[in-house]
C-alpha positions in Angstrom: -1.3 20.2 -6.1 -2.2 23.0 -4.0 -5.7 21.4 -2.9 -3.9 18.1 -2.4 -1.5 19.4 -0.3 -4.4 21.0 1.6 -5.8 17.3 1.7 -3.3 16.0 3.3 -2.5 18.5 5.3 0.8 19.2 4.2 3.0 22.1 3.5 5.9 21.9 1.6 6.4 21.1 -1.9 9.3 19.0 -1.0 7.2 16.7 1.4 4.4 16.3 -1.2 7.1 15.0 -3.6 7.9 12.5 -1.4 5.1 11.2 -0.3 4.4 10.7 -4.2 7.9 8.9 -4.4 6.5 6.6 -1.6 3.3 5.8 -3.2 5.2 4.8 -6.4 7.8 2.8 -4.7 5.1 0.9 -2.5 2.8 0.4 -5.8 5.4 -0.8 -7.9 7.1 -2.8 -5.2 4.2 -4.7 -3.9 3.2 -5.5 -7.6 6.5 -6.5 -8.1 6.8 -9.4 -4.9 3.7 -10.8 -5.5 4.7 -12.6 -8.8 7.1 -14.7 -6.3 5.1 -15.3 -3.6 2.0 -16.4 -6.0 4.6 -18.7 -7.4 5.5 -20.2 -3.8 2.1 -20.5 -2.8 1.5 -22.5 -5.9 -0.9 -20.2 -7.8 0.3 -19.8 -11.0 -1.7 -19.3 -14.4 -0.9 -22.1 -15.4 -2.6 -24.4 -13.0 -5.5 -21.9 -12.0 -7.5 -19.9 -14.4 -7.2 -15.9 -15.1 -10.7 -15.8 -12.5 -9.1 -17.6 -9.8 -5.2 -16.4 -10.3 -5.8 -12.7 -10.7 -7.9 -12.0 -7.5 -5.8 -14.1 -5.7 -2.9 -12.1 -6.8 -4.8 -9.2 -6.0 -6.0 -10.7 -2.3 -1.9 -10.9 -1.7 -0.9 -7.6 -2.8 -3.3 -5.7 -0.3 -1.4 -7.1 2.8 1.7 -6.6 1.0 1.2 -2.9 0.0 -0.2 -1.9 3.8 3.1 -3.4 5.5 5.6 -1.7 2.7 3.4 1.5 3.1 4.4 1.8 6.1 7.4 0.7 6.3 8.8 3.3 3.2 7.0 5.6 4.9 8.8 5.4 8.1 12.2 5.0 5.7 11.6 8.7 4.2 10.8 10.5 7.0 7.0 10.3 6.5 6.3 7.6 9.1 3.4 9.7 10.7 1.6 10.8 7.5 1.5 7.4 6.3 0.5 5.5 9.8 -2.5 7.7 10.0 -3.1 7.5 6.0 -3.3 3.7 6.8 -5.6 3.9 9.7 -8.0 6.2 7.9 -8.4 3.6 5.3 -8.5 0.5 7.2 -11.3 2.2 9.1 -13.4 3.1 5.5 -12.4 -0.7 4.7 -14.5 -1.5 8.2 -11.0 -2.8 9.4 -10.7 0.1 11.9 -11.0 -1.7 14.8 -7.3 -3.4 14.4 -6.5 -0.1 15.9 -8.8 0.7 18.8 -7.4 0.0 22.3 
């Protein structure tokens, strides 16, 4: 934990352990409201097969997962770790320029 917290650039236990909480919350969550929204769209396994319905699924999720990032982030006091966590990997994603001025 020690080099993560390093990482990161953190320094208390306590802020590590949340920022865990918010990665789990996010994960889970985002995996969690794509089963609707799939369903809304229309792209369900039963009219699409498991090639076309799973990276859809998955294509949903990313967008889903940035925004609740974020937002969880901002809801546990972690708004500023998280904003620049999501910049940093937009940016490796080649996406960095939705945040140059």
């Amino acid at each position: 934990m020690k080099r993560l917290k390093e990482r990161w650039g953190i320094h208390s236990n306590f802020q590590l352990a949340v920022i865990l909480i918010v990665f789990a919350v996010t994960g889970s969550l985002s995996a969690r409201l794509a089963t609707p929204l799939t369903d809304f769209l229309g792209i369900t396994p039963d009219y699409f097969s498991a090639w076309v319905y799973w990276p859809a699924r998955i294509f949903l999720i990313f967008p889903i997962y940035q925004v609740l990032l974020v937002f969880f982030g901002f809801i546990f006091g972690q708004f500023k770790f998280f904003w620049n966590f999501e910049k940093k990997m937009l940016s490796r994603m080649g996406l960095g320029f939705l945040f140059k001025s």
